[in-house]
C-alpha positions in Angstrom: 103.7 42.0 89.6 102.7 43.3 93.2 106.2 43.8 95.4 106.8 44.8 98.5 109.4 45.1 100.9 109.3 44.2 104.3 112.6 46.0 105.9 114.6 45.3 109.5 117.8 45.0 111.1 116.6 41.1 111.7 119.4 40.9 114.3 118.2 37.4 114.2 115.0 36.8 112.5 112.0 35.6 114.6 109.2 33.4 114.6 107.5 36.6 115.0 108.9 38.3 111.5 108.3 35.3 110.1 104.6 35.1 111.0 103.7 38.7 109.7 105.8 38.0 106.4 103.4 34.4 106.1 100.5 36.6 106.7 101.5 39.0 104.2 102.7 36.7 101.1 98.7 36.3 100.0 98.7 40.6 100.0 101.8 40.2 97.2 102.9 38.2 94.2 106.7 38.8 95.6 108.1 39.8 98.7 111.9 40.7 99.6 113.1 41.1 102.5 115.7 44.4 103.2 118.2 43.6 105.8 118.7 47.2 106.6 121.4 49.2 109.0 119.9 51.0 112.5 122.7 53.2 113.9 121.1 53.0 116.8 121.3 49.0 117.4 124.4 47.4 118.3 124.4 44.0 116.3 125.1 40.6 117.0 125.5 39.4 113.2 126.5 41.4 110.5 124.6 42.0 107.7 125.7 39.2 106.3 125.2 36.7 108.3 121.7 38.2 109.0 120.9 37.9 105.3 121.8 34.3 105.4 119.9 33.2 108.1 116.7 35.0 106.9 117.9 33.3 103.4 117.7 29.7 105.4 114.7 30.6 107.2 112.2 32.0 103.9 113.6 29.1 101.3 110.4 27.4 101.7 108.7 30.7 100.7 109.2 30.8 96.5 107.9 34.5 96.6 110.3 35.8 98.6 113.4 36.8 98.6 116.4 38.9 100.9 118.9 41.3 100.1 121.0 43.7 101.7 120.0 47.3 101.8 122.1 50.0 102.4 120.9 53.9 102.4 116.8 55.0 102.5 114.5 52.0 102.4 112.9 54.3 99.8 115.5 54.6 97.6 115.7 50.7 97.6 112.1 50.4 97.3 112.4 52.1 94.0 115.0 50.5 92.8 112.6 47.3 93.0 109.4 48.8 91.7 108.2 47.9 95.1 104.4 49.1 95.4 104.2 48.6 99.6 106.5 48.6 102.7 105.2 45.9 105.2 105.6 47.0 108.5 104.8 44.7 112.0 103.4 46.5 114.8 103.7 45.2 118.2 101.9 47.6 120.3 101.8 51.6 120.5 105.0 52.8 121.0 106.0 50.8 117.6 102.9 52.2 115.8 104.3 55.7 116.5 107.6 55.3 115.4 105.8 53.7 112.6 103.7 56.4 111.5 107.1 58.7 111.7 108.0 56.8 109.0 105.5 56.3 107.1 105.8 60.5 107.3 108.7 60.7 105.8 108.7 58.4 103.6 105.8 59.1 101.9 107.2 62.8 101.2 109.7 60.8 99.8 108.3 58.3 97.8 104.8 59.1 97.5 103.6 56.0 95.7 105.1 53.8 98.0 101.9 52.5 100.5 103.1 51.7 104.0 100.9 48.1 105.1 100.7 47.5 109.2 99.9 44.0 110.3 99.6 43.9 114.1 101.6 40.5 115.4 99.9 37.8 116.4 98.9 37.5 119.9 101.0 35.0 120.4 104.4 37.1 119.3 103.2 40.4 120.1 105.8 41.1 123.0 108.8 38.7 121.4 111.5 41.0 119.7 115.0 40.4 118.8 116.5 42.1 122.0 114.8 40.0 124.6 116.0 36.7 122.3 119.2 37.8 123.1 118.7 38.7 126.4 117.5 35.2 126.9 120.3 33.1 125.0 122.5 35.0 127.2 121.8 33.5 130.5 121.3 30.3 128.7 117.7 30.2 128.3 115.8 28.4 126.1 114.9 30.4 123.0 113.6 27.2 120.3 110.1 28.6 121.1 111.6 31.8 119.4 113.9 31.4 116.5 113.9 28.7 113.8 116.9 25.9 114.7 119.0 27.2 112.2 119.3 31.0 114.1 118.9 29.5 117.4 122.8 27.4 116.3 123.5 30.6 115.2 123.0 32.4 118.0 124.6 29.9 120.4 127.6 29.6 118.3 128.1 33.6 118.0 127.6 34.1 121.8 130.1 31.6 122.5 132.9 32.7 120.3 132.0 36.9 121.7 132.9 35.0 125.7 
């Protein structure tokens, strides 16, 4: 069985994780999604209520799955018998920080293939941030987020006020 994991903070998921992980699932006989810690992000939801929104927004999606990962993404790929790490690139400055990475761990885990998937046009400049940025003036973000995250998000912001 071909695994791989696709890793992020996911602070929410998008419509644009979401397409790269649709594109992906035919690469893959299971996919699980890491909800991983950045010390350099400040979060809106915690890790928990990230992993349940990605939970509501793959349950159509059999193949996959999302947990929680704590520590190197390679020691958790491991720990699955996880083959690939996907990895969505927006533009350049993501592709280096990518290949960084990819660097390290491949000294790391050196079996463990690292699979790029540009974003589609149409969510190559949406990330997380500017979601947030939006819902915080108000804006309309439905184009952006699935329902269920954009409640989410609405409800959050209104209780941090």
């Amino acid at each position: 069985m071909k695994t791989a994991i696709y890793p992020g903070s996911f602070d929410p998921i998008t419509r644009g994780h979401l397409d790269i992980l649709e594109r992906a699932l035919p690469l893959f006989d299971r996919i699980i999604i890491a909800v991983a810690h950045n010390s350099k992000k400040q979060f809106l939801f915690s890790a928990s209520e990230r992993l349940e929104l990605i939970r509501a927004a793959v349950s159509p999606f059999t193949a996959v799955s999302a947990e929680i990962s704590s520590g190197l993404i390679v020691d958790f790929a491991k720990s699955k018998n996880a083959c690939a790490m996907i990895r969505g690139i927006r533009n350049v400055s993501d592709f280096e920080y990518e290949r960084q990475m990819e660097f390290v761990n491949s000294r790391l885990h050196p079996k463990l293939v690292t699979i790029y998937m540009a974003s589609s046009d149409k969510w190559a400049l949406l990330n997380s941030t500017l979601v947030k940025e939006v819902a915080s003036y108000g804006g309309d973000i439905s184009t952006f987020v699935s329902p269920d995250v954009e409640a989410a998000i609405k409800a959050k912001m209104a209780l941090n006020k």
